[in-house]
FILO-754546 format. One record per residue (C-alpha): residue in three letters; x negated, y negated, z negated. Coordinates in steps of 0.1 Angstrom, whole numbers, padded with zeros to 4 digits, always signed. Each point is the difference from the previous one (the first is absolute). Last residue first. Layout:
BEGIN
ALAXYZ ...
END
This chain:
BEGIN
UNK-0005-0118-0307 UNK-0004-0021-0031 UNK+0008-0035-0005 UNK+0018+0005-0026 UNK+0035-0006+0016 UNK-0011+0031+0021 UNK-0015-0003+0032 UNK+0013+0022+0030 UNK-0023+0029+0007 UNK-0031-0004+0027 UNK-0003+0004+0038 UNK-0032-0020+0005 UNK-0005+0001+0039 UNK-0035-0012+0012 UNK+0001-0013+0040 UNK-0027+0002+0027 UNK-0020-0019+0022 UNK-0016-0024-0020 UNK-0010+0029-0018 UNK-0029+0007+0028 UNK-0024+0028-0008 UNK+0030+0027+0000 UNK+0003+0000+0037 UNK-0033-0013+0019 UNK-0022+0018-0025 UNK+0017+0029-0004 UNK+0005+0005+0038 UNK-0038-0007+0001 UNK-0005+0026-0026 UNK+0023+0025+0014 UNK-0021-0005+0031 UNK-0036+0006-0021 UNK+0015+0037-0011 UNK+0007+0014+0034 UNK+0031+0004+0014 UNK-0005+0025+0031 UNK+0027+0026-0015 UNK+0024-0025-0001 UNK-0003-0005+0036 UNK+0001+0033+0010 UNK+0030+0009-0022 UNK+0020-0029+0017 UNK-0007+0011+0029 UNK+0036+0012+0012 UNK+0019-0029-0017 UNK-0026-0023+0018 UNK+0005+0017+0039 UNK+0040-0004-0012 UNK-0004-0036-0005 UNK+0006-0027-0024 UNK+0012-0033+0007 UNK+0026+0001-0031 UNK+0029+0015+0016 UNK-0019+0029+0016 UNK-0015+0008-0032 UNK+0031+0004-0020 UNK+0017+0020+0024 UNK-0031+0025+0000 UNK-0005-0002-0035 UNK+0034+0008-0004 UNK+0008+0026+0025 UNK-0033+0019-0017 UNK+0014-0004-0037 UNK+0037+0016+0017 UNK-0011+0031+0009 UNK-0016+0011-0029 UNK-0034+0018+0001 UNK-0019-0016+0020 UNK-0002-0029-0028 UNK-0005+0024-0028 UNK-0033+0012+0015 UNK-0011-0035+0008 UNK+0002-0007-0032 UNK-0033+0013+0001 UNK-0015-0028+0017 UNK+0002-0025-0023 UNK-0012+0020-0029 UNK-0030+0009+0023 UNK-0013-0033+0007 UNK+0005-0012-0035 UNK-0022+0027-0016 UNK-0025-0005+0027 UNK+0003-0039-0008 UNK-0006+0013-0037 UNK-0035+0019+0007 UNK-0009-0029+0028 UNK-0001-0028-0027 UNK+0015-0029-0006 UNK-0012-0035+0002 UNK-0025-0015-0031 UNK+0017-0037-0001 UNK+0035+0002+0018 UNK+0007+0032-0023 UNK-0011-0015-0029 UNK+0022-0030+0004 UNK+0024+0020+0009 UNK-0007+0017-0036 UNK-0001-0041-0017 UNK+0033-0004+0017 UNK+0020+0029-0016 UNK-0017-0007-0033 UNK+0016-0034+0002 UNK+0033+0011+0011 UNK+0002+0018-0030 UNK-0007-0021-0025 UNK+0022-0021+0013 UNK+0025+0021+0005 UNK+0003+0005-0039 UNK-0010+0035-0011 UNK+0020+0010-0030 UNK+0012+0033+0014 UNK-0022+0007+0032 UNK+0006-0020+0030 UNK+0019+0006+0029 UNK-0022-0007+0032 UNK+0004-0009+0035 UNK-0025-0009+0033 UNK+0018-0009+0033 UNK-0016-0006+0031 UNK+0013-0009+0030 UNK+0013-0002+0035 UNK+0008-0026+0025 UNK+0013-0005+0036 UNK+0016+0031+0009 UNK-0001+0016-0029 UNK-0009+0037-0012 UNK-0030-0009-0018 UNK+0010+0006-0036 UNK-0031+0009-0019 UNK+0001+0007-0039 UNK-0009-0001-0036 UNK+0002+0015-0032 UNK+0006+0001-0034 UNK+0017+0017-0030 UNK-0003+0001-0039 UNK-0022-0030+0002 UNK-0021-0018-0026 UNK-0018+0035-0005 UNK-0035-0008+0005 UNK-0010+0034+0014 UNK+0027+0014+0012 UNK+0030-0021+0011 UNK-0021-0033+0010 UNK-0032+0012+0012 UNK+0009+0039+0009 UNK+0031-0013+0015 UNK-0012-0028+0019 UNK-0029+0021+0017 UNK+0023+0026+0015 UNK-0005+0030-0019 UNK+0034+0004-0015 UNK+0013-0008+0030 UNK+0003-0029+0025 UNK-0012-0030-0006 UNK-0039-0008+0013 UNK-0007+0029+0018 UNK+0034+0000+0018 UNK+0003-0042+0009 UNK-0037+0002+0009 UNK+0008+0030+0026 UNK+0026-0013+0014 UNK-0016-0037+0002 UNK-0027+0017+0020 UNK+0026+0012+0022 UNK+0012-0034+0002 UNK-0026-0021+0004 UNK-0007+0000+0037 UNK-0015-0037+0001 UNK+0029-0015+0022 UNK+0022+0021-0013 UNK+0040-0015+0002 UNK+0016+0038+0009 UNK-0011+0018-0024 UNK+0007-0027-0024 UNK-0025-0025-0013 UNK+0000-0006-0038 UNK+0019-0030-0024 UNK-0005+0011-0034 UNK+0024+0012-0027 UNK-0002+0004-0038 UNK+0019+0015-0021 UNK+0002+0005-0043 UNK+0028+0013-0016 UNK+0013-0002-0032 UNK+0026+0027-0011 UNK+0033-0008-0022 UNK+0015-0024+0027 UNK+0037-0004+0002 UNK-0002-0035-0021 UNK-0020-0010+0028 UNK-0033-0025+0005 UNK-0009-0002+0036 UNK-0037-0015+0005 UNK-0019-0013+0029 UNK-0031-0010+0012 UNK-0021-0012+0033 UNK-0035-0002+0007 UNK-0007-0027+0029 UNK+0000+0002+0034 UNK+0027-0019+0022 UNK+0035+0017+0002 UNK-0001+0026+0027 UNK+0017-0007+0033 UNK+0036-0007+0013 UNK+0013+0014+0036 UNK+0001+0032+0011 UNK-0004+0009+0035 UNK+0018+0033+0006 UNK+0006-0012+0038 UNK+0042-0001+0010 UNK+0016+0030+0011 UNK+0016+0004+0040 UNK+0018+0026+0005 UNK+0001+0034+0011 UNK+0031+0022+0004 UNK+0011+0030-0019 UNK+0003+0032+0020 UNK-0034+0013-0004 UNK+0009+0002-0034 UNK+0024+0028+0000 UNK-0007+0018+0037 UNK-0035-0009+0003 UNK-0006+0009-0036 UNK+0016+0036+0002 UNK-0021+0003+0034 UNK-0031-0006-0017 UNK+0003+0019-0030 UNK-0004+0035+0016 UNK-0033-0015+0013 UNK-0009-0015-0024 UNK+0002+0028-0027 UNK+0024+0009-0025 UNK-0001+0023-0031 UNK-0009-0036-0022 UNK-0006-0033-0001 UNK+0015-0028+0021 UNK-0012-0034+0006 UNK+0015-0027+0019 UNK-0011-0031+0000 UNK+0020-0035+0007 UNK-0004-0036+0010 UNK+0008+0013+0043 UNK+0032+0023-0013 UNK+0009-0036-0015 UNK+0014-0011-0035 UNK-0018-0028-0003 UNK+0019-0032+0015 UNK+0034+0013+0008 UNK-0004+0012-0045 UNK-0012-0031-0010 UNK+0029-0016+0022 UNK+0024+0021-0017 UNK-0008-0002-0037 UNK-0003-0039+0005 UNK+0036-0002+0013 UNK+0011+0025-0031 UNK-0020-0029-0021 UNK-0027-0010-0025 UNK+0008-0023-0025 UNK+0009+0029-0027 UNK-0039+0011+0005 UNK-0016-0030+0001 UNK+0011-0011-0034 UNK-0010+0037-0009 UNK-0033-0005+0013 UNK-0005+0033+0021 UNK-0001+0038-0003 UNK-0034+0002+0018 UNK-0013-0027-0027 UNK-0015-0031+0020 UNK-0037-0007-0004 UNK-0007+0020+0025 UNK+0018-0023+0019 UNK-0037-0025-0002 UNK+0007-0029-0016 UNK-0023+0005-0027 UNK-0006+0039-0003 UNK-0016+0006-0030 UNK+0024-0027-0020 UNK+0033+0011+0012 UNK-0011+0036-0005 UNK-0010-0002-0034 UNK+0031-0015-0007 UNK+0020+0030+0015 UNK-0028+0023-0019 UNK+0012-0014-0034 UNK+0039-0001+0007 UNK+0001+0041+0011 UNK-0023+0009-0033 UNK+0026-0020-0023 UNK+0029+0018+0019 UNK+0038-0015-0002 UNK-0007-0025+0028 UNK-0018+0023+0016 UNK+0018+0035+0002 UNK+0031-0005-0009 UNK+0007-0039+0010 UNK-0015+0013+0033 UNK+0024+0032+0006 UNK+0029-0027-0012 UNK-0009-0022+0028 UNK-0004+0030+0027 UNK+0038+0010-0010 UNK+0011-0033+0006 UNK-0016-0003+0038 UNK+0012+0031+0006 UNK+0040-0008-0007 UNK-0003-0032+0013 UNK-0016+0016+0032 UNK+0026+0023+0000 UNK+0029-0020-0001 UNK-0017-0023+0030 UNK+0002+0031+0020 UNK-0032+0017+0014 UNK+0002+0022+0032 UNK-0034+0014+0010 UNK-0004+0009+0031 UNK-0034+0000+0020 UNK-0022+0018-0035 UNK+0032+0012-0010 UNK+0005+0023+0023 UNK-0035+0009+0009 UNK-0001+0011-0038 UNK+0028+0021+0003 UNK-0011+0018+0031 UNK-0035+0006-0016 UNK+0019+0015-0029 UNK+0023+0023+0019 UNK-0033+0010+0022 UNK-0017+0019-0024 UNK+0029+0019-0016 UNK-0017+0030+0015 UNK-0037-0013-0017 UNK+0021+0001-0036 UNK+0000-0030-0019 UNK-0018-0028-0020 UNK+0010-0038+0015 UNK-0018-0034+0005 UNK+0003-0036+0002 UNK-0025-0023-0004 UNK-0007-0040-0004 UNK-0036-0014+0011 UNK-0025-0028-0011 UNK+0011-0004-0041 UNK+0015+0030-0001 UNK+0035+0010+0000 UNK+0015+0036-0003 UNK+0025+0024+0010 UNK+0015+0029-0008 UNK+0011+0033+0013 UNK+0008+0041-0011 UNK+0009+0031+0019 UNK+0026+0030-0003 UNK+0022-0010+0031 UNK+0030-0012-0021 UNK-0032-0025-0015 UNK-0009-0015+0032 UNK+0035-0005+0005 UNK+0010-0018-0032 UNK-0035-0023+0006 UNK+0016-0013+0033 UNK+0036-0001-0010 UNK-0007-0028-0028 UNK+0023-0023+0024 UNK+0009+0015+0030 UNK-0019+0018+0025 UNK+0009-0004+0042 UNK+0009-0038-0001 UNK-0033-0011-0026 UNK-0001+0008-0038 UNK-0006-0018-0027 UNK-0036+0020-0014 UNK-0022-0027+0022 UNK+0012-0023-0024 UNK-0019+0013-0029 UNK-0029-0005+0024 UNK+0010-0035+0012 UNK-0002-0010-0042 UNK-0034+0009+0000 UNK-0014-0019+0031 UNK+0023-0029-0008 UNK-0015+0000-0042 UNK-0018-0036+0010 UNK+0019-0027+0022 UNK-0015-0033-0010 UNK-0025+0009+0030 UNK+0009+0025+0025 UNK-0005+0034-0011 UNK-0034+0019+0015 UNK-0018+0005-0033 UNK+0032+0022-0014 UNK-0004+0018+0027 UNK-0001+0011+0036 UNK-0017+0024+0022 UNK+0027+0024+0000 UNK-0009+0031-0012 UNK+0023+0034+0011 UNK-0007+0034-0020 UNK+0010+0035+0002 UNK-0010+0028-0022 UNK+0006+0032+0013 UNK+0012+0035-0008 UNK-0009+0035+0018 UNK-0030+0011-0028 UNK-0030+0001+0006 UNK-0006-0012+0036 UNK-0015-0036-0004 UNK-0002-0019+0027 UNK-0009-0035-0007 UNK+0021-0019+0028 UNK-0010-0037+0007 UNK+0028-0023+0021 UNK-0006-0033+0010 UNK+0034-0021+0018 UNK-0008-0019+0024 UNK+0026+0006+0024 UNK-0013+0023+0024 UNK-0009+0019-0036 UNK-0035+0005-0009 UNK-0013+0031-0014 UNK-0020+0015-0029 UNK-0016+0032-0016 UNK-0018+0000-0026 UNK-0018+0028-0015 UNK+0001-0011-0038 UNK-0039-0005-0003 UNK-0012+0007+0029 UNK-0041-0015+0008 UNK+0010-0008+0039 UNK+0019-0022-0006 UNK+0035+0002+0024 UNK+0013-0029+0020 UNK-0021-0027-0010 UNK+0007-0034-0020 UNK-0024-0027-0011 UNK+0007-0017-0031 UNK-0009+0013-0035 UNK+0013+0023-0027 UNK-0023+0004-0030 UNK+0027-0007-0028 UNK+0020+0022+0019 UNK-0015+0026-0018 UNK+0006-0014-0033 UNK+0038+0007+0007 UNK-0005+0040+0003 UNK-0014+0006-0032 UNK+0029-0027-0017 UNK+0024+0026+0022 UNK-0007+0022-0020 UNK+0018-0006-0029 UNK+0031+0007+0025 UNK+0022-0020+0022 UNK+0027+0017+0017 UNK+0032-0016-0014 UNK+0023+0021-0016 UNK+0005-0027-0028 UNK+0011-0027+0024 UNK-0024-0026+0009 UNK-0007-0034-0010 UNK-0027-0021+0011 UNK-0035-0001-0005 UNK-0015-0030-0021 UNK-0028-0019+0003 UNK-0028-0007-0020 UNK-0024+0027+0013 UNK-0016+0031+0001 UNK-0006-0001-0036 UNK+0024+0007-0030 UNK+0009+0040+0008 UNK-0033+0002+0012 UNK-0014+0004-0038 UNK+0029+0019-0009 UNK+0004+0027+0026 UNK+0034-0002+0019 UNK+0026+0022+0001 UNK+0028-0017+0017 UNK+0042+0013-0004 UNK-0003-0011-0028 UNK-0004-0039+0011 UNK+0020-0022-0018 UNK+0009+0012-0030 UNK-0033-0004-0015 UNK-0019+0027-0015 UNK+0006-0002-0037 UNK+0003+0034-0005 UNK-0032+0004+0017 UNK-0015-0015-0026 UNK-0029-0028+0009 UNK+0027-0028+0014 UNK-0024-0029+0018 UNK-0021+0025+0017 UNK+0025+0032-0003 UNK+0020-0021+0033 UNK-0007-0034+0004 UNK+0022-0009+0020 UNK+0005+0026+0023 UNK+0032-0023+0008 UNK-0011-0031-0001 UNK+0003-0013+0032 UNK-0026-0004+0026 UNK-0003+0033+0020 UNK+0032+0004-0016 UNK+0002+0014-0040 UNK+0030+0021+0003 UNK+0034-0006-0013 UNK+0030+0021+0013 UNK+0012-0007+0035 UNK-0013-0019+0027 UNK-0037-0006+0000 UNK-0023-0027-0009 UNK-0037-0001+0007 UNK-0030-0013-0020 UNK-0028+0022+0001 UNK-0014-0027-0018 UNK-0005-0001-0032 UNK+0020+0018-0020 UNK+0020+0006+0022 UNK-0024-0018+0022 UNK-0019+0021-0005 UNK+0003+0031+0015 UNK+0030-0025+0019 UNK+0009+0024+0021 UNK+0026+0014-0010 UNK+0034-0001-0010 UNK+0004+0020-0028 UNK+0020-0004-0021 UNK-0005-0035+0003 UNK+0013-0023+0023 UNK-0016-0003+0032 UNK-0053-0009+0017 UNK-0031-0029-0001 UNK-0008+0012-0031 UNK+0030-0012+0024 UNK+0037+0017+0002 
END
């Protein structure tokens, strides 16, 4: 999946890059993947909810963020997947994640716990003693980003893979025998990480740690099966982007955002790319990443570390180290200048305006802009008192949605996505315009510190809905760790919120949104008629 995240039905974590770039893909049904298109657009581009797409039920997402986290897709995931609307709450936090690691912060948000393996391996427990289930999670530290050039869709394609069996489990064994023990899995791609992870009781604990060691040392993959995969994955993409207007436009954008960068690379690859790749490839991508030493471990739940620790040491403890290359990627951004792009579509009834900007990620901050962003990317776009949607929606009413927002879980770059759907006989030109002339007011006069409170707060009250669901906290967690975040930064993150002060989301403003050289405009518009009419 990318966004930066697997297919759609859910499968991450692309926030927006489903619709813009939580892109990830998943196996299963569709889902928008960290990158893909699966929350694609969600009540933004289709108002009714009878219309909501068929893609992603299993996400609730609000409609202004439901178009801007990112361009990338998520992956696909199988309707019982885990994510929830609030995950979107939970996202934005790692939008502030930085560098430097610690044991245990001392300002405790989800009460970490964590561990290292004599191999390598990290493990972080978030106890939880509610209820006696768990939610268990392991994140390599590879992606879509990380394929070998010519060669994108690998990352995605291995984690459908990863369902073939090994000696011990057989062929679509794995997921059979989580479910005959009363739990659910699924998996996911990103853009800088690929995950794996598994709903069940705490006693059946160690069955599903035992099954992933398996097949993290032992996976068997015939060269029937990788035909077999590798088809399936081409229809999942002719469904969901080649067959989806919104899917096509944020592709392109993509490609022209990103210059040679892999971000630039859907998570569910190039089709041509795609059918070229190989069982031989599959396998060698798979020696290369899929380590004890590249992975993370997070469990969630009636367990603690010290009751985990023993189960680990005796699963994964048991799984060699070995060597894994640097996660140097190569490519860079195209050179500045404003870019556009539009996708006419006989499929498209709703016009859509998007644009996305080039931002630093939590974990590429040389000017520690990205809690600042946070807070700019909520006051500006999100709800019905976000500044977008009392300009645009309200009280001008070209727009019958808008909003805007921050996806800074990336390794090497985040962004900023802005989105609209204008009113009925509003061109997008129209639109666009009155969308730049109120950044333009915002880059002129600032903000002030009434609606940065307001911001502040909405932020961290989803912090509320975060502790309460065992598998949000795994994934900010797993999410952080495999984008240069820390645990010390997951734990502060309300601090550091908390300290944003009106003049920094100015300067992040201001270095942002005051340069459309770096960013993209999507026109998403009907197919022309004979007329000349679209």
């Amino acid at each position: 999946m990318r966004a930066r995240s697997s297919a759609f039905v859910c499968s991450p974590p692309a926030v927006w890059r489903a619709v813009l770039r939580v892109r990830g893909r998943g196996r299963g049904a569709c889902r928008l993947r960290g990158k893909t298109l699966g929350r694609i657009l969600g009540w933004f581009l289709l108002p009714s909810k009878e219309n909501w797409p068929r893609r992603n039920p299993a996400v609730r997402i609000r409609p202004a963020m439901s178009v801007i986290s990112s361009l990338r897709f998520p992956g696909r995931m199988r309707p019982g997947r885990f994510w929830s609307g609030r995950l979107w709450a939970v996202l934005s936090m790692i939008a502030v994640l930085g560098l430097s690691d610690a044991p245990r912060a001392q300002a405790q948000v989800f009460n970490p716990e964590t561990f290292t393996l004599a191999n390598g391996m990290r493990v972080v427990v978030l106890p939880d003693h509610r209820m006696p289930v768990v939610h268990h999670m392991v994140w390599y530290k590879v992606g879509a980003a990380d394929e070998p050039q010519g060669k994108s869709g690998l990352a995605h394609l291995l984690e459908h893979l990863m369902f073939k069996g090994t000696d011990s489990v057989p062929p679509g064994e794995f997921s059979r025998r989580v479910a005959r023990n009363g739990g659910q899995d699924n998996a996911f791609t990103g853009d800088d990480y690929t995950a794996y992870h598994q709903s069940i009781a705490r006693d059946r604990l160690a069955l599903v740690m035992g099954l992933e060691a398996d097949r993290m040392a032992h996976l068997r993959l015939s060269e029937e099966d990788f035909q077999t995969e590798r088809t399936v994955v081409r229809e999942e993409r002719r469904q969901r982007t080649d067959t989806e207007p919104s899917a096509l436009l944020f592709e392109r954008m993509g490609q022209a955002l990103w210059g040679t960068h892999p971000y630039r690379n859907p998570i569910i690859g190039w089709e041509e790319e795609l059918m070229a790749l190989t069982r031989a490839d599959a396998l060698a991508f798979y020696e290369r990443h899929y380590a004890p030493n590249n992975a993370i471990l997070v469990v969630a739940g009636d367990i603690t570390a010290a009751e985990l620790k023993p189960l680990a040491e005796q699963t994964y403890g048991q799984v060699s180290a070995r060597p894994t290359p640097p996660r140097g990627r190569p490519g860079s951004l195209p050179p500045p200048a404003e870019a556009r792009v539009t996708v006419r579509h006989a499929q498209v009834h709703q016009s859509l305006l998007l644009r996305q900007y080039v931002a630093p990620s939590e974990s590429a901050d040389p000017e520690h802009l990205s809690a600042a962003l946070s807070v700019l990317s909520t006051l500006l776009g999100e709800g019905a008192t976000s500044r977008l949607y009392r300009s645009l929606v309200v009280e001008q009413k070209l727009a019958v949605s808008a909003g805007a927002g921050y996806h800074g879980d990336a390794l090497d770059y985040g962004s900023v996505s802005l989105s609209a759907v204008p009113a009925e006989g509003v061109t997008l030109e129209t639109l666009e315009h009155a969308l730049d002339a109120e950044l333009a007011r915002l880059l002129q006069d600032g903000v002030g510190e009434e609606e940065v409170a307001r911001a502040r707060h909405r932020l961290t009250a989803g912090l509320v809905y975060a502790r309460d669901s065992l598998s949000e906290g795994a994934q900010v967690f797993g999410t952080a760790l495999t984008t240069g975040g820390s645990i010390e930064q997951v734990e502060t993150w309300p601090q550091r919120i908390k300290a944003v002060t009106p003049e920094q989301v100015l300067a992040a403003a201001r270095t942002v949104l005051g340069h459309k050289d770096r960013a993209v405009t999507g026109y998403l518009l009907p197919e022309e008629t004979p007329g000349g009419q679209g």
